[in-house]
C-alpha positions in Angstrom: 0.0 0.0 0.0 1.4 3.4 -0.6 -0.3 6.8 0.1 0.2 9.8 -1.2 -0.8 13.1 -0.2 -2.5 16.5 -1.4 -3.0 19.8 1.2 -5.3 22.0 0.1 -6.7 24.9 2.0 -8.5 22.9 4.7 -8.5 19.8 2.8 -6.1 16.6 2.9 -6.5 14.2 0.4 -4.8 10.6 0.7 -4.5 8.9 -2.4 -4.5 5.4 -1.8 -3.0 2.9 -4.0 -3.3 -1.3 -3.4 -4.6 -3.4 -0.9 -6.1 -2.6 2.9 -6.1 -5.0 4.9 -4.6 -6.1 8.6 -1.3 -5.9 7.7 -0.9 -2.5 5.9 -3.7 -1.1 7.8 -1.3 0.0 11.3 0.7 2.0 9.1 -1.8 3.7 7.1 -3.6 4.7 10.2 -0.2 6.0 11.7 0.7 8.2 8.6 -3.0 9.4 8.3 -2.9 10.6 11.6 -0.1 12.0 11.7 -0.6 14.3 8.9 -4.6 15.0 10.3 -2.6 16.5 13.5 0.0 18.2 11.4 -2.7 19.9 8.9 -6.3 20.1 11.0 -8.0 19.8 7.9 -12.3 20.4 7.9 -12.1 17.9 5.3 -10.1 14.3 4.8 -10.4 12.8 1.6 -9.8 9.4 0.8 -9.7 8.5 -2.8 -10.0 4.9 -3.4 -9.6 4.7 -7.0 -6.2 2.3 -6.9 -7.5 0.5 -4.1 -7.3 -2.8 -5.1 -8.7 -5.1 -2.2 -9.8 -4.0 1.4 -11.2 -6.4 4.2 -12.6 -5.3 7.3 -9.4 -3.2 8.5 -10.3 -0.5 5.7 -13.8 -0.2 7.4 -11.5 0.1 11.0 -9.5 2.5 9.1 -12.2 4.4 8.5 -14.1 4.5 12.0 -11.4 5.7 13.9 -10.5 8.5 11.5 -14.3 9.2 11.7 -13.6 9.6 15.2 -10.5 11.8 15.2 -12.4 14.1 13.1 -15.5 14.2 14.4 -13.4 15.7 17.8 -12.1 18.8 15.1 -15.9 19.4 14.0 -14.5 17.7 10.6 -16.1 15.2 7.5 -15.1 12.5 5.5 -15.4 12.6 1.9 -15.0 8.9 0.3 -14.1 8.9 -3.4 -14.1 6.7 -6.3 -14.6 3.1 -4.7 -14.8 0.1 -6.7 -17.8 -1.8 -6.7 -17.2 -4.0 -4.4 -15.4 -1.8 -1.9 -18.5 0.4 -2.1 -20.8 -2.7 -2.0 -18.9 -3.3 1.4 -19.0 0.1 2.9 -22.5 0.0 2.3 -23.2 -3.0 4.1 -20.9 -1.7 6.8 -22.9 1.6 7.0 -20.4 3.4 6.5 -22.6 5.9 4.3 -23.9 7.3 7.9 -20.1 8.1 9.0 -19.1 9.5 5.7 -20.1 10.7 1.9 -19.3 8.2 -0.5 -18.9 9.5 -4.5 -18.8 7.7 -6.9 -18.9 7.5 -11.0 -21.0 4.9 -12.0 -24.2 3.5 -12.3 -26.4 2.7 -9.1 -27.2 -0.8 -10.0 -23.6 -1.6 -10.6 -23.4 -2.2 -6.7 -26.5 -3.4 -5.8 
C-alpha cells in the first residue's frame, strides 16, 4: 500500500494505491494521523480509485479516522470506490459516517 498526499486549504486528500487490509492497515492509520494532527484539515479525503482489495481493516480504518475528526468538527469525503469496496462500505454503514462518491451507475453495486 502506498499513500500519497494533497493539502489544500482545509483539505487533505490521501491517495490510496493497493490493498487494505490487517497488515498494511497499522501503518496507514499512523501516517494518516499523523498528517490530520500536522494539517487540522475540515475535510479528509480518501480517494479509493487504486484500491485494489480491502477487508474489514479498511472499514477500521475508516471509523477511527471518523472519530479523530469528528473531535475537530471535521467530515469524511470517500471517493471513487470500486464496486465491491463500495458494495462493502455499504453494508458496513459506513454511508452514515461518511459521503461516499462515486462514478458509476447505481445498479452496478447493488
Amino acid at each position: 500500500m502506498q499513500l500519497h498526499y494533497d493539502i489544500n486549504k482545509n483539505q487533505l486528500l490521501v491517495l490510496l494505491d493497493g490493498e487494505i487490509d490487517h497488515h498494511s492497515s497499522n501503518q496507514i492509520r499512523t501516517e494518516i494521523d499523523t498528517a490530520i494532527y500536522a494539517h487540522m484539515p475540515r475535510t479528509l479525503i480518501f480517494d479509493f480509485q487504486n484500491v485494489t482489495f480491502m477487508d474489514s481493516s479498511g472499514i477500521g480504518l475508516i471509523m477511527g479516522r471518523h472519530k479523530i475528526l469528528r473531535n475537530l468538527d471535521s467530515e469524511i469525503i470517500i471517493k471513487q470506490p470500486s464496486p465491491q469496496i463500495a458494495r462493502i462500505l455499504r453494508l458496513s454503514s459506513m454511508d452514515r459516517l461518511a459521503e461516499i462518491q462515486i462514478n458509476y451507475p447505481e445498479e452496478v453495486i447493488s
